[in-house]
C-alpha positions, 0 to 999 in steps of 0.5 A, spaced: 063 123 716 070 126 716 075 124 723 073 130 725 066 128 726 067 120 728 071 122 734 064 123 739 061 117 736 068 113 737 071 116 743 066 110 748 068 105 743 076 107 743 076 108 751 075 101 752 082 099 748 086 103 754 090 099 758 090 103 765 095 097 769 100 099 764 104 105 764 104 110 757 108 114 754 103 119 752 100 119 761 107 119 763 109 125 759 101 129 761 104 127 769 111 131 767 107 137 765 103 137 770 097 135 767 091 130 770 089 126 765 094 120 768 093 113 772 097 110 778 102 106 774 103 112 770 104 116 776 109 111 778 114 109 773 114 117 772 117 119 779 121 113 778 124 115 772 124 122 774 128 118 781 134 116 775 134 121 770 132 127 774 132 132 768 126 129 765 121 134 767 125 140 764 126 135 757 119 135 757 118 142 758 123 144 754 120 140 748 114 143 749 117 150 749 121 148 742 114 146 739 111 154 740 117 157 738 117 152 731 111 153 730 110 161 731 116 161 726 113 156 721 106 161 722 110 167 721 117 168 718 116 162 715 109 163 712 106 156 713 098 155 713 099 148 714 101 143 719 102 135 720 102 134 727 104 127 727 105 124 735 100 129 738 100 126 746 094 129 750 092 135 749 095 141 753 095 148 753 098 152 747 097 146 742 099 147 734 093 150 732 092 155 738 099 157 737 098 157 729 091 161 729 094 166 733 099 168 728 095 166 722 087 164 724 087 161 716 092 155 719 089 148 719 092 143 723 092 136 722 093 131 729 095 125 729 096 119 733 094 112 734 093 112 742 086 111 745 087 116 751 089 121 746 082 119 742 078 121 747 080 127 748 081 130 742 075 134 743 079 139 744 083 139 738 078 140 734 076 147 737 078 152 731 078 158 728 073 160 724 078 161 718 082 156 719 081 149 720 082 142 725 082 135 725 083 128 728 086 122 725 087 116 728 094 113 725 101 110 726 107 113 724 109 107 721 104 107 717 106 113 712 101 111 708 095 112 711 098 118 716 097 122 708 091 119 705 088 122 712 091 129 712 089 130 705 082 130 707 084 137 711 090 139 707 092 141 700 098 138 700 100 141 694 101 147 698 107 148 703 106 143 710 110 143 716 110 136 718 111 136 726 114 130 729 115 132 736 118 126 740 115 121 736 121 118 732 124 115 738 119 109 739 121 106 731 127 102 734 130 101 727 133 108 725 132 105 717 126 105 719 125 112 721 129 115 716 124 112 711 118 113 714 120 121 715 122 120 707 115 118 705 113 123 708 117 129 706 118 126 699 110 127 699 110 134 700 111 140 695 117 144 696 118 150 701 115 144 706 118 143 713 119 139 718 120 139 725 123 134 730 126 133 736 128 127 739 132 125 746 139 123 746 144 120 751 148 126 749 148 134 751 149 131 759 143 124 758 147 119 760 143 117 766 138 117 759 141 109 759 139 105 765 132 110 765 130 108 758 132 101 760 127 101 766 122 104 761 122 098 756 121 093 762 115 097 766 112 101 760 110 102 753 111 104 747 118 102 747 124 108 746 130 110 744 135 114 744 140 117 738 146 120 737 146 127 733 149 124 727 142 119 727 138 124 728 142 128 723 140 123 717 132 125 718 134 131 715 138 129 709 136 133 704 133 139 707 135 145 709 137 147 716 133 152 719 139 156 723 142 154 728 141 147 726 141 141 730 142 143 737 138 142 744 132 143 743 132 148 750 137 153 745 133 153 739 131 160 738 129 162 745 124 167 745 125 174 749 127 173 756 126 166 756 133 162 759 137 158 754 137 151 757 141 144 755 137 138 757 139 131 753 133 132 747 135 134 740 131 139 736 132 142 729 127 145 724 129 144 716 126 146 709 124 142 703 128 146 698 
């Protein structure tokens, strides 16, 4: 039976190892959004953080905006029919296949994501159109290893991928670390590849960033960090920037009518030569 399939089967088994007395990142930000799928320790140390760093709930949502603007280019422009979403979070409107299908329905996705709240709702990943494809792994970013040998069960990963890694770098504290899973990773894809990134920084106005992600390490989990545009530069080394580069992710290719915004998060979308 393939993830996909073991996900009803697993989803009782998963939902007991989520710890609700703890507040999570992939709840708190489902809080930021607007969502519901939060608990009262979530809900808490989210207004507190939202208290600190008052930006947070616009970082949020210009994440989310980034992660449709990236993925109709990588689907149209770019011609991309396949995604590795890796860090996927909760379910939320307008998710990478929805967004992808639209553009090409032949698109298959696969999420990825080691949190036990995000297992039992990943049902709603999985809805797909006819043409295309979806799929659920569960796995951690720091084992890369695994996170390929699970999405080769749905993609071709002799053809072009674009490996989406939305806010998820930010809870491998060692940036060697990250830099070397994001070059396991790209280093298995053909070219033609891509990868998309976004990552909060103490830069572009974050400062109150600093005492709010250190109140987060003391009150929730994941752990988190923040990284300064030269870091996070080093994710990219040897691909090739998709203009205009390395920049907030609220004035990455803002759509018609929608208002640039700078909020303290890096985005950036590159190609494999």
């Amino acid at each position: 039976m393939s993830e996909a399939g073991d996900v009803g089967v697993r989803n009782g088994e998963r939902a007991e190892r989520i710890d609700t007395s703890v507040a999570h990142n992939a709840r708190v930000w489902n809080y930021w959004l607007g969502g519901k799928d939060n608990f009262e320790p979530d809900r808490r140390v989210g207004e507190h953080v939202r208290t600190m760093f008052p930006v947070i709930q616009e970082v949020a949502r210009a994440d989310r905006r980034f992660l449709a603007r990236a993925v109709r280019h990588l689907a149209g422009e770019a011609g991309v029919r396949q995604f590795l979403d890796i860090g996927t979070g909760l379910p939320s409107a307008d998710n990478t296949h929805q967004i992808a299908q639209v553009v090409a329905p032949d698109s298959r996705i696969v999420y990825v994501d080691n949190d036990p709240m995000v297992l039992v709702h990943a049902r709603a990943l999985l809805t797909s159109s006819a043409e295309g494809a979806t799929d659920y792994l569960e796995a951690d970013v720091h084992d890369p290893a695994s996170v390929l040998a699970g999405a080769a069960r749905t993609l071709d990963l002799d053809r072009p991928v674009a490996v989406m890694m939305l806010g998820i770098l930010n809870f491998v504290l060692d940036t060697d670390e990250a830099v070397a899973i994001v070059r396991r990773l790209m280093d298995k894809m053909p070219p033609g590849s891509f990868l998309a990134l976004t990552h909060p920084t103490v830069e572009l106005g974050g400062e109150a960033n600093v005492p709010a992600m250190k109140f987060w390490n003391e009150n929730a989990a994941p752990p988190i960090r923040s990284r300064t545009a030269a870091e996070i530069a080093r994710f990219f080394d040897g691909l090739e920037l998709i203009d205009p580069g390395l920049v907030s992710c609220g004035r990455w290719r803002p759509a018609d009518g929608e208002e640039p915004v700078t909020v303290p998060q890096y985005g950036c979308v590159a190609r494999k030569p």
